[in-house]
C-alpha positions in Angstrom: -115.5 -10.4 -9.2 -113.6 -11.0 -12.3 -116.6 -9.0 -14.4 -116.5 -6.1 -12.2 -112.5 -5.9 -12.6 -113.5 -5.8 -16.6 -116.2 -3.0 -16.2 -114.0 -1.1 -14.4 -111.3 -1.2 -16.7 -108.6 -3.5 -14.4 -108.3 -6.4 -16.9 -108.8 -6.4 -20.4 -111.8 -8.9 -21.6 -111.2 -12.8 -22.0 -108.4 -13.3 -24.5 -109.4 -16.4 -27.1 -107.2 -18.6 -25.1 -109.0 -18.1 -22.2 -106.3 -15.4 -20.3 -106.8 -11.9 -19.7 -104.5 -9.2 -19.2 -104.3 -6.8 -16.3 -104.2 -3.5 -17.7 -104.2 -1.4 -14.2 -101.5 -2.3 -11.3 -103.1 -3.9 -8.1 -103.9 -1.1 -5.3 -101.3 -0.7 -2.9 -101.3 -2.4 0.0 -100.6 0.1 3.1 
């Protein structure tokens, strides 16, 4: 799930320290 966030650009890829960042918002939720 994770990868397919990466590919489509939602997170960035896997920071040295093992984090990543979320680079889009979540979908909202209506």
């Amino acid at each position: 799930m994770i990868e397919s966030m990466e590919a489509a650009g939602v997170v960035s890829e896997m920071g040295s320290n093992g984090s990543r960042e979320v680079i889009a918002p979540p979908p909202p939720r209506d």
